[in-house]
N, C-alpha and C positions, 0 to 999 in steps of 0.2 A: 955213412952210418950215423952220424952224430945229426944231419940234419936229420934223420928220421927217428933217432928218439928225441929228438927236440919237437917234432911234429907229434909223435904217439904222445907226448904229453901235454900238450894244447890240446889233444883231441877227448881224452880218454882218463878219468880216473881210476886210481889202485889204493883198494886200504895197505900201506906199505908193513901194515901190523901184523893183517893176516895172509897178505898175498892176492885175496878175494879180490876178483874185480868187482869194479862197481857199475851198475845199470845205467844207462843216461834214463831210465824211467822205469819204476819200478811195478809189480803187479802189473803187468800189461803185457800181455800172449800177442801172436799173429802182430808186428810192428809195421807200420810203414810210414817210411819218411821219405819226402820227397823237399828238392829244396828250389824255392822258387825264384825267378827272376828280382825279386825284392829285397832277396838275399838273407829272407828265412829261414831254417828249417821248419817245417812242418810236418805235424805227429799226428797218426793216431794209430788206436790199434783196439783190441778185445777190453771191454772194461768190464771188470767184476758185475755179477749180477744179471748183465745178457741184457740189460734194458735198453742203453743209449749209446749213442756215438756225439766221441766228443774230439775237439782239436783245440793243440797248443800251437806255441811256433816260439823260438827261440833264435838269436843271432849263431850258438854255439850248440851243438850236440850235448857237450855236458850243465847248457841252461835250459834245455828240456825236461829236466825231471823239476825243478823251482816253478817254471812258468803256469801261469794260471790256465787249467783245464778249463774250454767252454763246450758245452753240451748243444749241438747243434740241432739233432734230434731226438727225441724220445718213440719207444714203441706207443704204438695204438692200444689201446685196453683187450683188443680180441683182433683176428682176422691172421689173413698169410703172415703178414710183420709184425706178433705180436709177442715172438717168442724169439731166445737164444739170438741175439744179434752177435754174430762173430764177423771176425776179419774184416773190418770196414779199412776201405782205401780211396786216400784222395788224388784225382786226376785231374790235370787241368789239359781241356783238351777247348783248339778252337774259339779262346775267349771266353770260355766259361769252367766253372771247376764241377766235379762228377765227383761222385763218392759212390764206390761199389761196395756190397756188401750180403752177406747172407743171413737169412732171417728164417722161422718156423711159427707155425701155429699150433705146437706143438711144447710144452715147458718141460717132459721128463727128455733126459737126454738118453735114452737108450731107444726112445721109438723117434728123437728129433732126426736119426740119420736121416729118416725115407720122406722127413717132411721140408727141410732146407732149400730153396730154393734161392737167388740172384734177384737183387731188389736194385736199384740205380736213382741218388738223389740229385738235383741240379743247383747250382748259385751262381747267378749269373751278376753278383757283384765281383769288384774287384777284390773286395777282405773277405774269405771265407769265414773268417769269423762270425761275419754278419748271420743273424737269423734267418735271411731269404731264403730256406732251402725251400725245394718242392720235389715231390715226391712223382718221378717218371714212371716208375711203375717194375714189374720184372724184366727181366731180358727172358725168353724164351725161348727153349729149346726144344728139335724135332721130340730127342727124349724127353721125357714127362717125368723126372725122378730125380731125387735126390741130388743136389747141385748145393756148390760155394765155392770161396777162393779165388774169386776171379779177379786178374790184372788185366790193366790195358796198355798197350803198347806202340807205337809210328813207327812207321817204317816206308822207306819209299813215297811217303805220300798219304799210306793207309795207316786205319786204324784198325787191328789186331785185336780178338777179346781170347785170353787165355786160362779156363779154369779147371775146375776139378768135379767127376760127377760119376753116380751111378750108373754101370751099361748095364741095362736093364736082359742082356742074353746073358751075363755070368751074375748079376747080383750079389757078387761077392766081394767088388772093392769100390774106391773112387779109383776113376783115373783119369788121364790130362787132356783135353781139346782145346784145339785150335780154331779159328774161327776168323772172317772177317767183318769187321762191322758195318752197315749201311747208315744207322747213327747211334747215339750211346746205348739203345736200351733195343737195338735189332739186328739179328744177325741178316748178313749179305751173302753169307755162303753156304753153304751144309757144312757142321763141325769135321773136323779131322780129327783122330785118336792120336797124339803123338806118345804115350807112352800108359801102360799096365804094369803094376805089381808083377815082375816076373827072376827076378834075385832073392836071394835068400833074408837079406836084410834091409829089403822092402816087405818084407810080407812074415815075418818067423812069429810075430805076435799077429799084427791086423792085415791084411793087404792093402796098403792105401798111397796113392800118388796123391799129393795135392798141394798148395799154398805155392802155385807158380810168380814165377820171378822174373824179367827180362831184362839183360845190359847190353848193350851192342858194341861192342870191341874188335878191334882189328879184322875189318872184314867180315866178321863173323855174328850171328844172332845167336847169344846164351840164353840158355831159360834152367834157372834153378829150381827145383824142389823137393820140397820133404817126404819124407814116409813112414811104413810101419806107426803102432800105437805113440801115443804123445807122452811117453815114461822117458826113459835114457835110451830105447831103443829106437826112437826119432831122432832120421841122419838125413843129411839135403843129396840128392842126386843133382847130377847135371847132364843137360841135351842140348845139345849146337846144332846151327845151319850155316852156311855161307852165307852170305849178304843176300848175294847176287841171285842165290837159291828159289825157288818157288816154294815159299813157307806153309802152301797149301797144301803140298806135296809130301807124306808121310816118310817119304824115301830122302827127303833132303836133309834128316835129324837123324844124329848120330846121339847114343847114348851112355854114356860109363858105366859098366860093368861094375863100378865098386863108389861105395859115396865118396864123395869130395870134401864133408863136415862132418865130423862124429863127434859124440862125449868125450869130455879129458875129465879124468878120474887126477889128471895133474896140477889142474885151473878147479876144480867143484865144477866144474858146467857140463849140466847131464843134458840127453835132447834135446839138442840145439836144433832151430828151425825154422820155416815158416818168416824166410827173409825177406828183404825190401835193400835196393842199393842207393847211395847216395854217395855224395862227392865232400873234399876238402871245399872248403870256399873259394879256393883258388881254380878247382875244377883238376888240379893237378892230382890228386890222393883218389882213389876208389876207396870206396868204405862199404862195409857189411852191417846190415842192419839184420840181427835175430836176436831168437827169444832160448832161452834155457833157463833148467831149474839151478840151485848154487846145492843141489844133493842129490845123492842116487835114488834108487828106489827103495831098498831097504831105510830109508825115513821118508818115504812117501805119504801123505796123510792126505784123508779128501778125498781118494779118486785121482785118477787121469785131469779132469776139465772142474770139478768141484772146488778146487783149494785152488786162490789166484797167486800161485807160486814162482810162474815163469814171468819172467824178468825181462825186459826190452835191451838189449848189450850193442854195441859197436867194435867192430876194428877194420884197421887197414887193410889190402891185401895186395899182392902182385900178379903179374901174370907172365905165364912162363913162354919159351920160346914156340910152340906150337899153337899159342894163343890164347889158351887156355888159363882161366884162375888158379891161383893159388892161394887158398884162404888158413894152412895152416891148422891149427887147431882152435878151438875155444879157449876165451883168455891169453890168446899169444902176445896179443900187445894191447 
């Protein structure tokens, strides 16, 4: 026990004043951090404004909110990517790094639902930092509608695209497909549906599956993700496979009946979500990367997506004897 609050504190700051924890980076929705062979962390995530994607990198989780922001892309003045840039994620796949993301040609956010589509940037330097990006173009899918949130994932050999989208027979939620890649920006398969808005507290305000996640642990392929509206009643679900599974296979994902993250009204962290996983530097520690606001909704101000309130947070987490995570609550360590 002492080595591991001797860990949660290298890792992780607390105002000890107010209990409040504190963000590794602050105003930034939709996190992901990945940490790379160079022994970085690297950040990005939703920046205020909906215009650009930018990346930091830091040696420590808690020197990512000081590090200097660089703006790698900017939107187009007009066209499909000219609008709402949400959820950007950086992959390094194959020698070169990928940045997935979703974008609209559309700026009011109540008709951006049905315009968002998967955009894919490329940097085939070694420092993402660098400026070389270029612009591969959308990933497209059989459906023609409404799309974001997409992760990429290895597995076996293959590379896996996992996101969130409109099915156009019920037009009533996102939900999560599977997919395998032929290369960054093509699918090699026909998508699989692995999971629809169909619990109470996936769907009681919006019905929405989306901002998937993948870790592979013991045998097993996890995929987290969020739901319901993005207020306090945005909670992460969780869906497994066996390894050994056929991940194409709708029948091989198992799904929890009840979330696995919610609000703690105990920590201020209301709709926690829309995570990213990363490691201790030693590779020993699992760590959670999500975004919550530090209030309910009763001081809600701005809107849902309006006010850049949600917060980029970290903690550890364990995993139990069935294999399964154990992520605790918001602000547990």
């Amino acid at each position: 026990m002492g080595l591991c609050l001797k860990l949660f504190g290298q890792i992780f700051k607390e105002d000890v004043m107010t209990n409040q924890k504190q963000p590794i980076v602050p105003q930034r929705a939709d996190p992901w951090v990945y940490r790379h062979t160079d022994g970085y962390y690297y950040f990005t995530g939703s920046v205020p404004g909906y215009q650009t994607i930018e990346l930091r990198r830091a040696k420590g989780l808690t020197d990512l909110a000081a590090a200097q922001p660089v703006t790698i892309w900017h939107a187009p003045a007009s066209g499909p990517m000219s609008q709402l840039i949400w959820a950007p994620e950086l992959h390094y796949l194959d020698g070169a790094w990928y940045i997935y993301f979703a974008a609209s040609d559309d700026a009011k956010e109540r008709n951006a639902r049905h315009h968002h589509r998967i955009f894919v940037l490329r940097n085939r330097n070694a420092d993402p930092l660098t400026q070389e990006w270029e612009t591969l173009g959308q990933v497209v899918t059989p459906q023609d509608s409404f799309s974001l949130d997409a992760t990429v994932f290895t597995h076996q050999g293959a590379h896996y695209l996992v996101w969130a989208q409109l099915t156009p027979a019920t037009r009533t939620s996102s939900d999560l497909y599977i997919a395998q890649l032929a290369d960054p920006v093509t699918l090699a398969t026909a998508p699989i549906m692995l999971s629809m808005p169909e619990y109470e507290w996936e769907k009681s305000i919006y019905p929405v599956n989306e901002g998937p996640a993948v870790i592979v642990h013991g045998g097993k392929v996890l995929l987290t993700y969020s739901a319901n509206a993005t207020d306090e009643h945005y909670a992460m679900g969780l869906l497994w496979a066996d390894a050994a599974s056929d991940l194409l296979n709708a029948y091989s994902w198992h799904k929890s009946k009840t979330p696995v993250f919610t609000s703690s009204a105990a920590h201020s962290l209301y709709g926690p979500g829309h995570n990213s996983f990363t490691t201790s530097p030693d590779g020993q520690t699992d760590i959670l990367i999500y975004h919550a606001r530090p209030y309910d909704n009763a001081h809600l101000q701005g809107g849902f997506l309006g006010n850049p309130d949600r917060h980029a947070y970290a903690q550890t987490f364990t995993w139990a004897a069935d294999g399964l995570p154990v992520f605790g609550a918001p602000g547990d360590n």
